[in-house]
Every structure is written in C-alpha cells, then in structure tokens.
BADREN-427051 format. One line per field, with one value per residue (C-alpha): x, y, z; residue number from 1. Coordinates in steps of 0.02 Angstrom, whole numbers, plus 50000, padded with zeros to 5 digits. Example, Ala and Ser with C-alpha at 12.3 -4.5 7.8 and 13.67 -1.06 7.14 Angstrom:
<bapas>
x = (50615, 50684)
y = (49775, 49947)
z = (50390, 50357)
nr = (1, 2)
</bapas>
This chain:
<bapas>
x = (56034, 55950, 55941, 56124, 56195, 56072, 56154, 56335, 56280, 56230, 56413, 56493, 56407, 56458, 56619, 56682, 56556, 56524, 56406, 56344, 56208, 56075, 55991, 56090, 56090, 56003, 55936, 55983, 56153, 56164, 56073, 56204, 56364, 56304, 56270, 56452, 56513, 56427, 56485, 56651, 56658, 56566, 56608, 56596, 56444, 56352, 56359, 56536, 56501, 56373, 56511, 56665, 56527, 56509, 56700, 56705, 56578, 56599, 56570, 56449, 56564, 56465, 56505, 56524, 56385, 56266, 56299, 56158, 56171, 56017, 56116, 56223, 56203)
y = (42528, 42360, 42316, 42401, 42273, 42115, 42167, 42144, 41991, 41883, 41938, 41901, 41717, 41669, 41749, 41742, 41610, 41753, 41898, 42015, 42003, 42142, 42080, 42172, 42336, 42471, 42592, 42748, 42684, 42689, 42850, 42941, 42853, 42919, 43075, 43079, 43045, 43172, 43313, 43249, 43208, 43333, 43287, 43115, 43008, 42944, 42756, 42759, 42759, 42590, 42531, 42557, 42478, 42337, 42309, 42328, 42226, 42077, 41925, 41759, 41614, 41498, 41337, 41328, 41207, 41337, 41465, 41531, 41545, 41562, 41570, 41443, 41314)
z = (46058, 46104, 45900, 45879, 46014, 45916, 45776, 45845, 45956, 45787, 45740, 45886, 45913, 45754, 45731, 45928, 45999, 46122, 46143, 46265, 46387, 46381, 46528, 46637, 46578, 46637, 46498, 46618, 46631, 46427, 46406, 46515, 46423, 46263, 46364, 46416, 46271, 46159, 46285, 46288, 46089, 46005, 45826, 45836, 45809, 45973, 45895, 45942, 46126, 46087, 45991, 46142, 46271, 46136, 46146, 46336, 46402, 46470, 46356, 46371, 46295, 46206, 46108, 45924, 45901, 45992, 45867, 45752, 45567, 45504, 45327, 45342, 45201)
nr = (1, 2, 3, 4, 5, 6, 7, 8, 9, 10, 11, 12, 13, 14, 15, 16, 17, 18, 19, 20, 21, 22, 23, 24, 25, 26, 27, 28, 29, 30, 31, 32, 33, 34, 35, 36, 37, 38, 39, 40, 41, 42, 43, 44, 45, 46, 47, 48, 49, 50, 51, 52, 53, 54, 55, 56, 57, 58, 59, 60, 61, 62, 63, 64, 65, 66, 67, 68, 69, 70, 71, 72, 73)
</bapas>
C-alpha cells in the first residue's frame, strides 16, 4: 500500500502540486478498510479501497517549483 500511495503521490505532485501524507496513517487502520471493503465488495479488487482512500484523503498543497520530475527535460 505504502508503494501504491508513492506511486500516486509522484502523480499527484506533479499533476496537482499535492499529495498525501503517509505519516499519519496507521497500518491497522488500512488493513481493516481493505477488510471492509472486501466483505462488503466481494467482486471487486481490494486496490479499489487504496484507490477511494487515495481520493479521500486529505491533501499537502505544495508549490509548483517544489514538484519532482525526475524526467523532466
């Protein structure tokens, strides 16, 4: 989950100039919304409860000039 949400943060800093903050969340508290969401949501995959908390959580604004591009030419 912690490389899922990396993943999205390089997309959100550059796209955005926001991202979320890992720092704060608790690995118990992810574990049991994927939990939830699996019993609830049988058929769908469990990336799509990383991908809702992705959407809902609350964003660090950041200037442009402190995005990352590491391919940016």
């Amino acid at each position: 989950m912690q490389g899922y949400v990396s993943g999205a943060n390089f997309l959100l800093l550059n796209e955005y100039n926001n991202y979320v903050d890992m720092n704060g969340v608790e690995p118990g508290k992810i574990l049991k919304l994927v939990f939830d969401f699996c019993k609830a949501n049988p058929n769908d995959k469990p990336i799509s409860a990383i991908d809702k908390f992705i959407r809902d959580a609350k964003k660090v604004e950041v200037s442009e000039k402190d995005a990352f591009n590491p391919w940016e030419q």
